[in-house]
KEDRENGU-472209 format. One record per residue (C-alpha): residue number from 1; residue in three letters; chain; x, y, z. Coordinates in nm, 3 decimals. Layout:
BEGIN
NUM_ALA_A_X_Y_Z
...
***
This chain:
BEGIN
1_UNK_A_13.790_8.740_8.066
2_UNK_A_13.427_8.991_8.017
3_UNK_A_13.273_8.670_8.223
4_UNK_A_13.490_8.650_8.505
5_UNK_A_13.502_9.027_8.547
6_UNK_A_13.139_9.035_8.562
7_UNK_A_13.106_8.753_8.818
8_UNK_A_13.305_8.896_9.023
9_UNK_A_13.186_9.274_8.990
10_UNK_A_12.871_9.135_9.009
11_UNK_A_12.705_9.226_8.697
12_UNK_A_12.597_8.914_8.568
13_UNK_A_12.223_8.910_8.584
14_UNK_A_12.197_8.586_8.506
15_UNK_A_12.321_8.478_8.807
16_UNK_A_12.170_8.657_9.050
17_UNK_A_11.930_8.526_9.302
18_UNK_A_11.583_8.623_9.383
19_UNK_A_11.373_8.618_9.663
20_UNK_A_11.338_8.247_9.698
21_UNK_A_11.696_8.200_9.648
22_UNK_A_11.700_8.027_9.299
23_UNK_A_11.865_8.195_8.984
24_UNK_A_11.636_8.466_8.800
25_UNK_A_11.646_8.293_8.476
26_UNK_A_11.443_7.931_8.665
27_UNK_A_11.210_8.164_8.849
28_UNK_A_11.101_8.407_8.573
29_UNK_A_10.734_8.443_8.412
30_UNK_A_10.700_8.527_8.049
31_UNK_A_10.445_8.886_8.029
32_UNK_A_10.095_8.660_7.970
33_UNK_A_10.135_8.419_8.228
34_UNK_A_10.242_8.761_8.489
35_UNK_A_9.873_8.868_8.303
36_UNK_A_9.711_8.541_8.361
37_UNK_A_9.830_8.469_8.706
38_UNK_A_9.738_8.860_8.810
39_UNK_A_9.388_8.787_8.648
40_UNK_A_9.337_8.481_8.801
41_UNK_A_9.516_8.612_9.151
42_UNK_A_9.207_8.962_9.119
43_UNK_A_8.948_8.722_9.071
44_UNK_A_8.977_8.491_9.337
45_UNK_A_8.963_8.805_9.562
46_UNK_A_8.689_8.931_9.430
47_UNK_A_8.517_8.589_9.447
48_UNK_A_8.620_8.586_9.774
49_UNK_A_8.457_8.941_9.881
50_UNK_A_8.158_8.903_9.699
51_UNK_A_8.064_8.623_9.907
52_UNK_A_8.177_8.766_10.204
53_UNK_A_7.885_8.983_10.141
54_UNK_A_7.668_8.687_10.125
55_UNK_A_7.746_8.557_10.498
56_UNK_A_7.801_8.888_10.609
57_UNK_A_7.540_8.796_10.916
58_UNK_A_7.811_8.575_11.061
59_UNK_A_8.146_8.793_11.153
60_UNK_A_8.335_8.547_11.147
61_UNK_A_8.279_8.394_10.809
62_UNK_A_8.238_8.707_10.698
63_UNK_A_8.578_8.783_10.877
64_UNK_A_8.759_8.534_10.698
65_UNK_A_8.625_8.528_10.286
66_UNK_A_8.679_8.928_10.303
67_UNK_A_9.074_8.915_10.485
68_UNK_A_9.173_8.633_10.195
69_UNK_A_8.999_8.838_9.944
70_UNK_A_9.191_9.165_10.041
71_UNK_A_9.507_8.946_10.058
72_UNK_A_9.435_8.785_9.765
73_UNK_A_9.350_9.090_9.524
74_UNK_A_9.674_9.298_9.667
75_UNK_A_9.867_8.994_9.621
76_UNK_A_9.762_8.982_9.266
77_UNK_A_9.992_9.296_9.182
78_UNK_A_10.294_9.085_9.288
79_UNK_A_10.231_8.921_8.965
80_UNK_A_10.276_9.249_8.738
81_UNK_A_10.572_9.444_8.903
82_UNK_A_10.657_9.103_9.158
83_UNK_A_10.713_9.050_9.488
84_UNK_A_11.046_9.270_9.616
85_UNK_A_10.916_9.516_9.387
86_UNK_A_10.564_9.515_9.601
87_UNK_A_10.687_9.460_9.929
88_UNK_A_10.997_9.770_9.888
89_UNK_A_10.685_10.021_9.765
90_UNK_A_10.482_9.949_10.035
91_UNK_A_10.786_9.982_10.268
92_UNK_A_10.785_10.330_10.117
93_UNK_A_10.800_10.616_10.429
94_UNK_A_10.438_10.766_10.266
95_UNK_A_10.313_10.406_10.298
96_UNK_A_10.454_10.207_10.554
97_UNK_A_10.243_10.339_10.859
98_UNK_A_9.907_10.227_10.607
99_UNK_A_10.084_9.923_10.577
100_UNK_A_10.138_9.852_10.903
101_UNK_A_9.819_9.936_11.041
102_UNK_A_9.648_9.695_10.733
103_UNK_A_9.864_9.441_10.852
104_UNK_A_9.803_9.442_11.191
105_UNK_A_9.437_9.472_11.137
106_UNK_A_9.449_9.198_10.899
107_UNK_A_9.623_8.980_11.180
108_UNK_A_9.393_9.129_11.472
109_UNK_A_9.060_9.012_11.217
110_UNK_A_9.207_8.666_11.186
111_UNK_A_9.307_8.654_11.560
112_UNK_A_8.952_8.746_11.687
113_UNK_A_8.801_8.532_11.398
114_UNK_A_8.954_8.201_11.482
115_UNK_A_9.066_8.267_11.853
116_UNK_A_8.861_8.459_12.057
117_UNK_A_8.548_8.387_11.840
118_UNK_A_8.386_8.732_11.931
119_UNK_A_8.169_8.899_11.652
120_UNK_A_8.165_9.244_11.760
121_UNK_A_8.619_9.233_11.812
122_UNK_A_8.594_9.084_11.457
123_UNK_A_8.397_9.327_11.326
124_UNK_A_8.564_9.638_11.431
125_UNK_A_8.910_9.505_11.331
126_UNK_A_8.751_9.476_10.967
127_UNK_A_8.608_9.795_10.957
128_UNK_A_8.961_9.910_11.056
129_UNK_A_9.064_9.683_10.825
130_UNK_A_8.876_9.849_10.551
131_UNK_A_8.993_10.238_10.672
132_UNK_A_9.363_10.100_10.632
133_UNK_A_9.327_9.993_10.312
134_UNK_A_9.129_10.298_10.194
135_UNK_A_9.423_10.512_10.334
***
């Protein structure tokens, strides 16, 4: 009878779905592989910037390592606190007009990377990539 109430109530955490639409308990990452996959997530990125800064005379290269590094290293926090949890805090109302202007810069930097090929276009959406994610 306590499991059929709490199907249908709905308080059965078990059997609630996530945000890939499986069950919580197939999806879920014990606390060192959330560590390990947030360590290896951080370092990519900042493997990923740092050589940005090598090719940083060519825009577009440049363009490109530094956006996937950005994504990569705050992607790497979906690890710790995971992905709704990210995504709903950066949908705060003090955030969501710095995350909308990262994002669109982020898009606009890949756009005039690998579309319009034009150095100087790519290089001011990364700088206002860079104020975005400094705000």
């Amino acid at each position: 009878m306590w499991k059929l109430s709490e199907s249908i109530l709905g308080d059965n955490e078990e059997q609630q779905d996530n945000l890939f639409g499986e069950q919580e308990g197939l999806c879920s990452l014990s606390p060192l592989q959330r560590v390990y996959g947030f360590a290896a997530c951080l370092l990519a990125g900042l493997v990923c910037m740092f050589l940005s800064l090598i090719v940083f005379v060519k825009p577009i290269k440049f363009a490109l390592l530094f956006t996937f590094g950005n994504m990569l290293a705050i992607g790497s926090t979906a690890f710790l606190i995971g992905p709704v949890q990210q995504i709903s805090m950066m949908m705060d109302p003090v955030r969501v007009y710095a995350t909308a202007v990262y994002v669109g810069c982020v898009v606009l930097a890949l756009i005039c990377a690998l579309v319009i090929h034009s150095k100087i276009l790519t290089l001011l959406a990364i700088i206002c990539e860079i104020c975005a994610l400094i705000w």
